[in-house]
C-alpha positions as CSV (number, residue, x, y, z in Angstrom):
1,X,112.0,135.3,128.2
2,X,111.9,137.6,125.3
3,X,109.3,139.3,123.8
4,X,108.9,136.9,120.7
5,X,108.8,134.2,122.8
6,X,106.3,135.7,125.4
7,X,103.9,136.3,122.4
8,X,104.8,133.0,121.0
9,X,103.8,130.9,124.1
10,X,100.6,132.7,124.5
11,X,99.6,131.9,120.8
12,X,100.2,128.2,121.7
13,X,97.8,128.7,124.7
14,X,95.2,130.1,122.9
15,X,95.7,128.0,119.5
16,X,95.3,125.1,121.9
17,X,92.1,126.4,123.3
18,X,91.0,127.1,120.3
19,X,91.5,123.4,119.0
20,X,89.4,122.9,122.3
21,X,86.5,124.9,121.2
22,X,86.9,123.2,117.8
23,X,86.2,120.0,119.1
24,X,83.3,120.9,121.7
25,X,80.9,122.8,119.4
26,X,78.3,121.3,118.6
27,X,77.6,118.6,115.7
28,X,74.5,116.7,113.8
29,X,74.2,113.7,114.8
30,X,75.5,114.2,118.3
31,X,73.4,110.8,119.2
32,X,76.2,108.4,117.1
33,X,78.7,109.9,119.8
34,X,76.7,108.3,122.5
35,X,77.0,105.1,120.6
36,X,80.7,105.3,120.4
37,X,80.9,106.7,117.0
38,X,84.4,108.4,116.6
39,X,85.2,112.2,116.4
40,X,85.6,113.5,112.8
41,X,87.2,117.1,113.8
42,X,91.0,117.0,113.2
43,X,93.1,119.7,114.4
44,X,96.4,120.0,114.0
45,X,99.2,123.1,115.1
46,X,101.9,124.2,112.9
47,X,104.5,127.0,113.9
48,X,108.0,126.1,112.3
49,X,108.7,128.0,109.6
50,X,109.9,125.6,107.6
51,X,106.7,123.9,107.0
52,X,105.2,127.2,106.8
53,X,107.7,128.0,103.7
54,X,106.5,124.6,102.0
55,X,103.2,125.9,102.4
56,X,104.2,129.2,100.7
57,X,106.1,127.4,97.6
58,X,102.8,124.9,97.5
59,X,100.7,128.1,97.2
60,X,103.0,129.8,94.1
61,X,103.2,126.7,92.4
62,X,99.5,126.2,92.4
63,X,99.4,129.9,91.7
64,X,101.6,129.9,88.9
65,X,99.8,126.7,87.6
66,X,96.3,128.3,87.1
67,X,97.7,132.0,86.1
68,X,95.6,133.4,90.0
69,X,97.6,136.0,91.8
70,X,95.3,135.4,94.4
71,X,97.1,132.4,95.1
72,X,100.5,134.3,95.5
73,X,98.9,136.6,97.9
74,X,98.1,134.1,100.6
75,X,101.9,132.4,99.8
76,X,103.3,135.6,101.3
77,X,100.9,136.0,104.2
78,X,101.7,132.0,105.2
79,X,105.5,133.5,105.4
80,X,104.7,136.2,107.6
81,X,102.1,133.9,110.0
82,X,103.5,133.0,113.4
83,X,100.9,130.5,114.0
84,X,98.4,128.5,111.9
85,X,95.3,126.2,113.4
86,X,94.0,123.6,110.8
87,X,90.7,122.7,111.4
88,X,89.0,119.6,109.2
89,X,86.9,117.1,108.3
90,X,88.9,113.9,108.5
91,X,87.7,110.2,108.4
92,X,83.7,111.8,108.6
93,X,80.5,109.7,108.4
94,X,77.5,111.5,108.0
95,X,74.6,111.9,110.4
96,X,72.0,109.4,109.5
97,X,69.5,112.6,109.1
98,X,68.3,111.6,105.5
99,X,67.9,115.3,105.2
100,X,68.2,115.2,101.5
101,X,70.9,118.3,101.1
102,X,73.4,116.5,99.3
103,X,70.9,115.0,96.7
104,X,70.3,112.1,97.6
105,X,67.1,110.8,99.8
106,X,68.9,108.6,102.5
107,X,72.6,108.4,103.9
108,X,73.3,105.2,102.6
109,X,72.1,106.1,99.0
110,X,74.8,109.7,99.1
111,X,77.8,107.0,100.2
112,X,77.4,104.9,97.9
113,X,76.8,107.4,95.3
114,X,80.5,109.4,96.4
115,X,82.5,106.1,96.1
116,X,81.1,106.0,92.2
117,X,81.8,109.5,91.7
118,X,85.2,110.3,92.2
119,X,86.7,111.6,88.7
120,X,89.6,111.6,86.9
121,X,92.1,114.3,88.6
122,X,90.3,114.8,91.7
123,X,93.3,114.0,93.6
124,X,94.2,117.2,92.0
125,X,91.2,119.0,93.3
126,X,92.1,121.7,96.9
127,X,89.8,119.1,98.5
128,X,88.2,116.3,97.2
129,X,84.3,115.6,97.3
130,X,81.0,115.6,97.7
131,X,81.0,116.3,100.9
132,X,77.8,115.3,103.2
133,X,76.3,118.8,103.7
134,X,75.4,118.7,107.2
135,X,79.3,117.8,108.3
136,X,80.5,120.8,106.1
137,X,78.3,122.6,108.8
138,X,79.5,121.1,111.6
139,X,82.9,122.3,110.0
140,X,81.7,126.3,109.8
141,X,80.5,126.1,113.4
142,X,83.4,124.3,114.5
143,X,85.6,126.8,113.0
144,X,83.7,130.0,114.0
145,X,84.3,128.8,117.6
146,X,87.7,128.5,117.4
147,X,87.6,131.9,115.9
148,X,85.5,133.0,118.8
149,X,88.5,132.1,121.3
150,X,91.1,133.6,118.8
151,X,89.1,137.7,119.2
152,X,88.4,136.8,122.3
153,X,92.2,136.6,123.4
154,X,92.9,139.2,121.0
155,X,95.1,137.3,118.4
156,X,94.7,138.6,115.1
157,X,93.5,136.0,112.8
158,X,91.9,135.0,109.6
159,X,90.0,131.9,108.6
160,X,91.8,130.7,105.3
161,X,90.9,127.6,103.0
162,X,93.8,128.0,100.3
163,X,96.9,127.1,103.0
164,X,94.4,124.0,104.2
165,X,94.5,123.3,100.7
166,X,98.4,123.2,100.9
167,X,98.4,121.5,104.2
168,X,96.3,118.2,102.3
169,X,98.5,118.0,99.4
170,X,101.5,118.3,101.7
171,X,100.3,115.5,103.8
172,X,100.7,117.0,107.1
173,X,96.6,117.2,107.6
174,X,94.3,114.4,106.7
175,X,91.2,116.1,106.6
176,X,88.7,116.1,103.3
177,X,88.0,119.7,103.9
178,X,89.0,121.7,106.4
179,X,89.6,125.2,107.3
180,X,93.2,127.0,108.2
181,X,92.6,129.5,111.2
182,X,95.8,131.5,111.3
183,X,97.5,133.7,113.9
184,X,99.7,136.2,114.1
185,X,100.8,139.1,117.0
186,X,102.1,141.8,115.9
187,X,101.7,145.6,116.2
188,X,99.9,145.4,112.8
189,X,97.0,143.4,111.7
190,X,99.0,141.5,109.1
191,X,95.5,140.2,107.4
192,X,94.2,143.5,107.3
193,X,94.5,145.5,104.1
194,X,96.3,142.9,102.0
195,X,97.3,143.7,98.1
196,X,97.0,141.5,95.6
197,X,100.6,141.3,94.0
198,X,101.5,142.0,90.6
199,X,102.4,138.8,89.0
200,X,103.3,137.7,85.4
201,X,102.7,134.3,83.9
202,X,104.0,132.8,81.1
203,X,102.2,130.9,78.5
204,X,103.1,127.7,79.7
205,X,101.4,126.2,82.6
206,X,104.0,125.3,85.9
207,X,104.6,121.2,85.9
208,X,103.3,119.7,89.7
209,X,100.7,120.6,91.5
């Protein structure tokens, strides 16, 4: 075994136990679990590189589209990952709390409210919402675990929401919002220190999203 593919099967290790720490931190609402309620954490693992490519041309294109380098800057890191841990909110309900955060007094009252919402274009949108407040919590801890596990093995990675972004327009995650956690090993952080890149656009905005 080479050393590519020494690093390579312990990312998998840990990206998997990181997936594991996504799904056992802790959540509002944990009583609708003991009712049979269904889990709302997705996580899916992508390593080819050609999916990691489409990720890269998703990014330009949207780049190009609304004249942000920024955009352009995270197309070349998704080229250079080894790795990359999606972690989302798919198929979510909310707690049944009432809390009021989003807006509205009850549960009920905010899900009725989101399916009369939905604009023109939203499809368009990086992720579509509202999004029940509490649940975009549960994301946050969900992912800062899973990051936990990442330092902890000493894999260099960065939480990123612009490749999860590609990865929901692509179709290969399902998730309403959701967090990419992404991995590389190499003898340089290859998150640390990044330039934005020079780009030029022209007047005319890029067709597709």
């Amino acid at each position: 075994m080479d050393q590519h593919e020494i690093f390579m099967e312990a990312l998998r290790h840990v990206a998997q136990l990181c997936a594991v720490a996504a799904m056992t931190a802790p959540k509002s609402g944990g009583q609708l679990f003991s009712k049979g309620a269904k889990p709302f954490i997705e996580t899916v693992i992508i390593e080819d590189r050609e999916t990691l490519g489409r990720f890269a041309e998703w990014l330009r294109a949207r780049g190009t589209r609304l004249k942000e380098p920024i955009w352009f800057r995270d197309a070349e890191t998704a080229e250079k990952l080894d790795l990359v841990l999606f972690i989302g909110l798919a198929k979510w309900y909310p707690p049944v709390y009432d809390c009021g955060a989003c807006g509205y007094a009850t549960c009920a009252e905010f899900l009725r409210a989101r399916e009369h919402q939905k604009p023109a274009g939203i499809e368009d949108w990086e992720f579509p919402g509202p999004i029940c407040q509490l649940r975009a919590i549960d994301l946050g801890i969900a992912v800062g675990s899973a990051a936990k596990i990442a330092s902890m093995n000493n894999i260099d990675a960065r939480c990123q929401t612009r490749i999860a972004s590609a990865a929901r327009h692509l179709g290969i995650i399902q998730a309403d919002l959701a967090v990419a956690l992404s991995m590389s090993v190499s003898h340089k952080n290859i998150f640390f220190d990044r330039k934005m890149p020079e780009v030029t656009f022209s007047e005319q905005p890029a067709e597709g999203k």
